[in-house]
N, C-alpha and C positions, 0 to 999 in steps of 0.2 A: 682787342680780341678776347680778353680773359672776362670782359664785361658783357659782351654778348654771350659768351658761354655762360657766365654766372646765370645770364638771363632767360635761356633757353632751359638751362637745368632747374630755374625752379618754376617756368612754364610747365615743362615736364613733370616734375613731381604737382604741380598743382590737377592737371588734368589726369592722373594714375589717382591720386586721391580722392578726384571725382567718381571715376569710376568705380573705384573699390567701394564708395557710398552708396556710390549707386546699386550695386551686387549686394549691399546690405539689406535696404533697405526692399529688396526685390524678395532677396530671401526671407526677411519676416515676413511681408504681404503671404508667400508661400506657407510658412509654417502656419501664418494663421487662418486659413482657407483650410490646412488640411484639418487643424483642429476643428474647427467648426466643423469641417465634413465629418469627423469621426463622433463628434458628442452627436452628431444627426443620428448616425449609425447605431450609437450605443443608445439613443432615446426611442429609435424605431427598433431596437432587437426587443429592448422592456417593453414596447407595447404590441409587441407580436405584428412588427413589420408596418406601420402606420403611425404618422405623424400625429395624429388626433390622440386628445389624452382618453387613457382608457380608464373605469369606475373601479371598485375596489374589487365590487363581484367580478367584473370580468376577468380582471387581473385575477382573484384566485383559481377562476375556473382554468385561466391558462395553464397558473404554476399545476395545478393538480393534473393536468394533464398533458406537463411533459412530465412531471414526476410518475405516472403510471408510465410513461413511453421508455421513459431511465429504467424503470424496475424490469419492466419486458423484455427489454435489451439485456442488464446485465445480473439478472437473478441469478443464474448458474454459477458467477464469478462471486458474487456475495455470496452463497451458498457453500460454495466453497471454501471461501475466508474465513467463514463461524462453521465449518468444521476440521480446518487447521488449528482455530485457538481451541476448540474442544479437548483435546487431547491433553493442551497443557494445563487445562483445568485439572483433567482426569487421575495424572501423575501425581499432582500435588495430595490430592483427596485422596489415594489407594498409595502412599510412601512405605507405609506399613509392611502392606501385602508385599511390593518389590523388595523394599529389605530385606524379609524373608525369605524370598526366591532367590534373589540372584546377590545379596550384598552380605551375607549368611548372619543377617538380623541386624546388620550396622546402620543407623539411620543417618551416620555421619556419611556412609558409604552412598547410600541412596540420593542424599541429597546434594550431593558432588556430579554423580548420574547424572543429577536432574540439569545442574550448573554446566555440564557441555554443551546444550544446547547452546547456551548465550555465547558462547568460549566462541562457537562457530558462527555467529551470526553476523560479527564485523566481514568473515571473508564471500560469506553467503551475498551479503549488498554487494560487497565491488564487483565478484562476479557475475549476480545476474543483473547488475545495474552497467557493465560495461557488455553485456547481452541485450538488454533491451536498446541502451544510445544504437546498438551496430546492427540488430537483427530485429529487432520491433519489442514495444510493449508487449504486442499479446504473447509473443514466444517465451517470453521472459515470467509473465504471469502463469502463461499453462506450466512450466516448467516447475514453478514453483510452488504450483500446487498440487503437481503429479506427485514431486517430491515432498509433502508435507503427506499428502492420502499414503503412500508408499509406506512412508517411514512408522502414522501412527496404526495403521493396517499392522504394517511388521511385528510392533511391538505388543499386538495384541494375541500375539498368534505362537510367540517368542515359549520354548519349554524353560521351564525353572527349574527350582528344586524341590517342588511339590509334586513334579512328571515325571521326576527319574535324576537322580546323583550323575549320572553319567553326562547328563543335558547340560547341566547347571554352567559349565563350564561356557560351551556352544553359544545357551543361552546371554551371558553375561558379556561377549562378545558381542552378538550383532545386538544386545541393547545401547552399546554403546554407539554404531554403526548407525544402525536408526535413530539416536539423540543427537548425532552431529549432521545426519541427513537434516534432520527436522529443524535443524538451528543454519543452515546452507540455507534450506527452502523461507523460512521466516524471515532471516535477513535480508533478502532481495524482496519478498511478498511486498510489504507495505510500498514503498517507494515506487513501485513498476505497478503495483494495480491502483494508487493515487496517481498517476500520472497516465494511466489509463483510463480510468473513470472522468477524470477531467477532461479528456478527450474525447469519451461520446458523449459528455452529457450535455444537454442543451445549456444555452446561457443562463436561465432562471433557476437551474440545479445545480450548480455547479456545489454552492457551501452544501446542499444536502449528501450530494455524491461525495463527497470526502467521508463527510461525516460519515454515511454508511458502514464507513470499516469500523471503527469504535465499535457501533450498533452490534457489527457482527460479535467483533469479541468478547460484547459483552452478554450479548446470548448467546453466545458458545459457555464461558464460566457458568449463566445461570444453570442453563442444560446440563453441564457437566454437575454442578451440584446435585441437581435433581433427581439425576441416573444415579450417582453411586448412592445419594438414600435410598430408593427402591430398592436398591439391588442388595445393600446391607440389609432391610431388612426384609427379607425374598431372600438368600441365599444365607444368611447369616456367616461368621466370621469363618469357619474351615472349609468352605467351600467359594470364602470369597478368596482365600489363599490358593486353591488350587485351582478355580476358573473365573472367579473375578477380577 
């Protein structure tokens, strides 16, 4: 008895071990059918839905003309983006002027000002980065730019102590309010409008569409440069204290 059972239990396990090779070797065949179907995929998205290799010209003509489809789509939202980073250009180049307004000439004071924005940036990501996972990218992006327009609009409009002693006070207050807005709204901006941009942009833009935000920023600094030379020398120094 114990010898037919020995013999039945490694019949047993021999045909369980067939099977289980056999479920192996089913399952590669599958993975690799899907592989293949997916480099098909990915070799018909590069050549604009067609198996047949495409020349270099036509390939450029393609990429150029999802990259106009990408800019007509999301120009507003890049527009946006480089004139959020405008502002932080604008603070740094006029420190002076606020000093004198609101930090009563402290440039140590100014530049502490300046440092709440960042102070508020870590909490600005998680909350509009646990807004965009639960309620969408774009709500998350508009918000964030409402609240960047808001804050550097506020600060532009803000009374000092060039407009009245009485102000100064008021003033120094909601500059602070609009530097922690501004640092909320930037800390969520990047993350939710790159993982937005990723999301409409066609296959072949994708590296461009990131990149874009850089782009912005960094013609936002040049602009901001550009405007407070004009404007220094167009209004020169006592008038760039009381409305520059």
């Amino acid at each position: 008895d114990s010898e037919m059972w020995i013999t039945k239990r490694l019949r047993r396990n021999a045909l369980t071990h067939r099977r289980r090779k056999a479920k192996t070797m089913a399952a590669m065949d599958d993975r690799a059918i899907v592989t293949t179907d997916s480099e098909k995929d990915i070799e018909s998205t590069a050549t604009g839905g067609s198996s047949d290799k495409v020349s270099p010209q036509s390939g450029g003509k393609l990429y150029l003309k999802d990259s106009l489809q990408f800019l007509r789509l999301t120009w507003p939202l890049l527009l946006g983006n480089t004139l959020e980073w405008y502002e932080f250009g604008v603070y740094s180049y006029v420190e002076t002027e606020i000093a004198d307004n609101f930090f009563e000439g402290s440039s140590m004071g100014a530049w502490l000002g300046y440092a709440v924005t960042f102070v508020a940036r870590p909490l600005g990501g998680i909350i509009l980065g646990v807004i965009a996972d639960h309620c969408g990218r774009k709500l998350s992006v508009n918000l964030s730019l409402a609240g960047m327009i808001l804050a550097t609009v506020g600060q532009g409009c803000l009374p000092g102590k060039y407009f009245g002693g009485d102000f100064q006070l008021v003033g120094f207050v909601l500059l602070m309010i609009c530097r922690a807005l501004q640092g909320l709204s930037a800390g969520g901006e990047i993350g939710a409008v790159s993982a937005y941009l990723m999301e409409v942009s066609p296959v072949r833009t994708i590296g461009m569409a990131v990149c874009m935000i850089s782009v912005g920023s960094q013609i936002a600094w040049a602009f901001a440069s550009a405007m407070l030379a004009l404007l220094n020398q167009a209004l020169g120094k006592e008038l760039m204290l009381v409305w520059g």
